[in-house]
N, C-alpha and C positions, 0 to 999 in steps of 0.2 A: 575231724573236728566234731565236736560233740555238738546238740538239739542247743544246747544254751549257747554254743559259741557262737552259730549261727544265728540264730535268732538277734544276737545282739550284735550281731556284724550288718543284719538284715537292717536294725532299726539305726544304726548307724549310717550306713548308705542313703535311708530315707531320709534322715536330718540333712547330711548335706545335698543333699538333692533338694529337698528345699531351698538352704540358703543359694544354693547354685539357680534357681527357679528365678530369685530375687524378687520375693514377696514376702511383704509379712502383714501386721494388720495395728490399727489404732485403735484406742477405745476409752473410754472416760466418762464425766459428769458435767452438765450445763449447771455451772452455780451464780446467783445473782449474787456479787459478793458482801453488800451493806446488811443483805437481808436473810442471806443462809438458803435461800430458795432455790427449788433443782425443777426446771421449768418441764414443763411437759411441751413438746412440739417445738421446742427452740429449734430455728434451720441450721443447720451445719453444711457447709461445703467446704469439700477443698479441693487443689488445683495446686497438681503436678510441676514445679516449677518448669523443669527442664519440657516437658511433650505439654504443657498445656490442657492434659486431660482434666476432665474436675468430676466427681464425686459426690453425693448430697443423698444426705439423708435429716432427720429428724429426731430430738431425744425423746426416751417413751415415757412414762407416766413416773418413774423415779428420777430424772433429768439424765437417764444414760444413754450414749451413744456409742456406736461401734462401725470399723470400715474393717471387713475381713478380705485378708488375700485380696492386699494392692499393692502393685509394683513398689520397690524401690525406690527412694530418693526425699529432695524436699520436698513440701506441701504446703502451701498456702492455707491456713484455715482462717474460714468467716461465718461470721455471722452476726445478723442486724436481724434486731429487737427494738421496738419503742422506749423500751426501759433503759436502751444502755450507749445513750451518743449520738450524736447525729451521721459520726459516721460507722461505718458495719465494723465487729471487733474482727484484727486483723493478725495473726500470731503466725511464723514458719515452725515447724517441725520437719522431723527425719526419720524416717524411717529405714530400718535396715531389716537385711535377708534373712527370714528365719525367725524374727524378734517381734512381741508381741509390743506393742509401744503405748504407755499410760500419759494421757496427754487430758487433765481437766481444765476446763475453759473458765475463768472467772471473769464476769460479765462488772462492769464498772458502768457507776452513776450518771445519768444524764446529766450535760452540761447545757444548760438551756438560760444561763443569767441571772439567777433565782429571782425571778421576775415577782417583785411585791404583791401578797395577798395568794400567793404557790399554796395547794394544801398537800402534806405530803400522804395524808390519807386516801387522796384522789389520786394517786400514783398508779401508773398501770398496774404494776407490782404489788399492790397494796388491794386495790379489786380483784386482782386474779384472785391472791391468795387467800379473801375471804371470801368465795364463790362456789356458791352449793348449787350445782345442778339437777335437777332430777332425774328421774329414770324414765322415761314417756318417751312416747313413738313420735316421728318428726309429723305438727299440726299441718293441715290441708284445708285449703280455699278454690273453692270451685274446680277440685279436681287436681290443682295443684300444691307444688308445696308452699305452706306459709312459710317465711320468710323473716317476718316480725319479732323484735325483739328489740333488747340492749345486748350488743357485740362489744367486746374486747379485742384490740385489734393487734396483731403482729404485722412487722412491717414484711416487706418480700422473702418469702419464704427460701427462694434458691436463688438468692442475688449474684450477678451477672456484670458484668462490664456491655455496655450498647456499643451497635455500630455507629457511634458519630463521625460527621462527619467535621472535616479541619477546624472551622469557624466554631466548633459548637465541641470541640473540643478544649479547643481553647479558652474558651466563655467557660468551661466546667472548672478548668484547670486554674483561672482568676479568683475562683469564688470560693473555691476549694481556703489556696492561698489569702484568703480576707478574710476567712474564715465566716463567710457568708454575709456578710454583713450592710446586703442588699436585698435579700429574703424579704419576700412579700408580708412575710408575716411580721419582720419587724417595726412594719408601716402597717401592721392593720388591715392587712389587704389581705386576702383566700390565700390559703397554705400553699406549700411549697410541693406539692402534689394537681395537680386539676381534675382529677377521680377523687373526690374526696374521700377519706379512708383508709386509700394504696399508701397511706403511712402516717400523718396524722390528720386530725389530734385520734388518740385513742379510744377513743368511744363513739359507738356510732347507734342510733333507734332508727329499727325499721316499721314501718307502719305498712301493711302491705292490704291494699284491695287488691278487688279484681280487674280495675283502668286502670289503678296507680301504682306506684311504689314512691314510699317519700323514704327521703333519710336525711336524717335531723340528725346535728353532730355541736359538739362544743367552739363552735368556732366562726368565722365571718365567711359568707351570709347568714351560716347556720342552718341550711335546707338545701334538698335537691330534689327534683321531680323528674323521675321517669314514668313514661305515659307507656302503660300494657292495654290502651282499650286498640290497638291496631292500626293507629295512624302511621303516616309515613313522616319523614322532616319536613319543615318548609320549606318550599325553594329555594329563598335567600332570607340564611337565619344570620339574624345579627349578634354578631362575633359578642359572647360572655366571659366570665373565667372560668363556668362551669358546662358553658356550652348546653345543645340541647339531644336530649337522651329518650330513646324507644328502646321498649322492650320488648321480647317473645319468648314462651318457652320452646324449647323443643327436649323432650321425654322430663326428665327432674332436673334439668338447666335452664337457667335464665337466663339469657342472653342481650344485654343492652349497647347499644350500637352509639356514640355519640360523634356527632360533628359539630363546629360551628365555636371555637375556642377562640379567643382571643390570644395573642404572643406575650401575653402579660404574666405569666403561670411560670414556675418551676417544674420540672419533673426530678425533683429530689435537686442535684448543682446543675443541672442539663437545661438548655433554655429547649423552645420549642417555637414552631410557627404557625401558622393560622391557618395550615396546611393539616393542621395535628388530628386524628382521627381512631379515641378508643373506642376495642371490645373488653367488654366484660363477661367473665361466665359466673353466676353464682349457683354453689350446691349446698345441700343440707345433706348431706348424708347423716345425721343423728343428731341426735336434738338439742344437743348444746356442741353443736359446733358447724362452722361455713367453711368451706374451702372457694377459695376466690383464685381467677388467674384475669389479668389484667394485661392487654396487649396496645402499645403506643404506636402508632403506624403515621410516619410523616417524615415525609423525602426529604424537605427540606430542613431537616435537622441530621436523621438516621439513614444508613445505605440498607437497613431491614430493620424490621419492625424490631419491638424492645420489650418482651416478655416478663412481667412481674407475676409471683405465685405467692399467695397468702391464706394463713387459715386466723380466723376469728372465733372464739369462746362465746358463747351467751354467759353473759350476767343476770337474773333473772331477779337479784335481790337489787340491783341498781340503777339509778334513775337521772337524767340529765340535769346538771345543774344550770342557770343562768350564766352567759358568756360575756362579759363586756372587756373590750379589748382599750385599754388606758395607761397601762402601764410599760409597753412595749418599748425597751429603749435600745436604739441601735450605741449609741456610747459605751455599753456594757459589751460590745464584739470589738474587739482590737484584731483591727487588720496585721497582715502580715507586708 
């Protein structure tokens, strides 16, 4: 056998030894589809139908993503954005042995009722994409890092199914079905989050001393105060929507500790109890941007705690508009 017959019997063997392997890989673009925008940082997961395994990465600064050399089979792919639905976008693919698989994600229009007096230039989508950052090193306040700013928010970065529990499963599964149409928010009441931020509304001012941190956001009550001069909780705090919050750093983490919730709150369709008890970790790692991970701990909704990851953009050209909440109408949500 001749140098070339071998060689090409060699690279033979190796292809099917691949597709015998049963791997191959996905790759693609995050595109907002109204607007032609290829997001940077949109979260991508996915999850192996059959083994349940899941996957996650994030698209880079051209909205492209990639999963190299993964098993075989369906995939679940998701992803939840502010900009694109209340619920997280949800598509199967397949992948097979050997095959490189192009799979672009087109992100579709919030449906939120078009609640009278909407600007569509205050769209998350529409400040991202006019948002000039500079190039400066992340600022510092008494040794640590400032924090202050107007943020752009993404909702959970590597979203996750929680462990609820039956009751509170079923409560998700009603609401789901009515198509929410009990949501705090369309009574006027604090978001469907009780961290304000962990999803909306979309914009968020941080104001940061050295005792405080406030965050000021577009929405009812429109503030929250966590206390960094080193107090502890009160002993018997009286139950809020936003509950009360301390912080501490420890090295370039912020760590705020909240208890004392009211059961009146959403966690996205998920009810919660008065038992409910976040952390927060906030990081700066560079100067226009946060990475946030947010952890729900309360027995008597979840069998373990229920882990949200998010990253937030500085805005530095944008500024909080006036909130008044009047047009909210639940008639525009038809139940199922």
């Amino acid at each position: 056998m001749s140098r070339l017959a071998v060689v090409i019997a060699c690279l033979a063997f190796s292809a099917a030894a691949a597709a015998q392997a049963g791997r191959g890989s996905l790759a693609g673009s995050v595109i907002i589809a109204w607007s032609g925008e290829r997001p940077r940082d949109a979260p991508i997961q996915i999850r192996h139908r059959e083994t349940g395994a899941v996957l996650r990465t994030a698209s880079g600064p051209d909205g492209r993503y990639q999963f190299a050399e993964i098993p075989v089979g369906v995939y679940e792919v998701t992803v939840a954005m502010p900009c694109c639905g209340f619920d997280p976008y949800r598509r199967d693919v397949t992948i097979h042995a050997g095959q490189a698989t192009a799979f672009d994600i087109s992100l579709m229009e919030n449906v939120g009722g078009k609640t009278l007096g909407d600007d569509p230039g205050r769209s998350a989508d529409a400040l991202r994409a006019r948002t000039v950052v500079p190039n400066l090193p992340v600022p510092m306040i008494n040794g640590v890092r400032d924090l202050s700013g107007v943020w752009l928010i993404y909702r959970d970065r590597y979203p996750e199914e929680p462990a609820a529990l039956p009751w509170a499963a079923a409560t998700a599964k009603e609401r789901i079905a009515n198509n929410r149409k009990d949501a705090p928010h369309t009574r006027c009441l604090p978001g469907d989050f009780p961290v304000p931020g962990a999803s909306t509304p979309f914009i968020t001012k941080f104001v940061q001393t050295p005792a405080l941190l406030m965050m000021l956001f577009e929405d009812v009550p429109g503030f929250r105060q966590v206390f960094l001069d080193g107090r502890s909780h009160p002993p018997d705090v009286n139950p809020t929507w936003l509950g009360h919050s301390v912080g501490r750093w420890e090295a370039d983490t912020l760590i705020i500790d909240t208890i004392g919730f009211n059961d009146r709150s959403w966690i996205g369709v998920y009810p919660h109890t008065d038992q409910l008890r976040t952390t927060e970790r906030y990081r700066r790692p560079e100067y226009g941007r946060l990475e946030i991970q947010v952890v729900y701990d309360d027995p008597g909704t979840f069998t373990r705690p229920w882990t949200h990851n998010l990253i937030w953009h500085l805005a530095p050209q944008e500024e909080l508009y006036e909130f008044i909440c009047e047009n909210n109408r639940t008639d525009l949500l038809i139940g199922k």
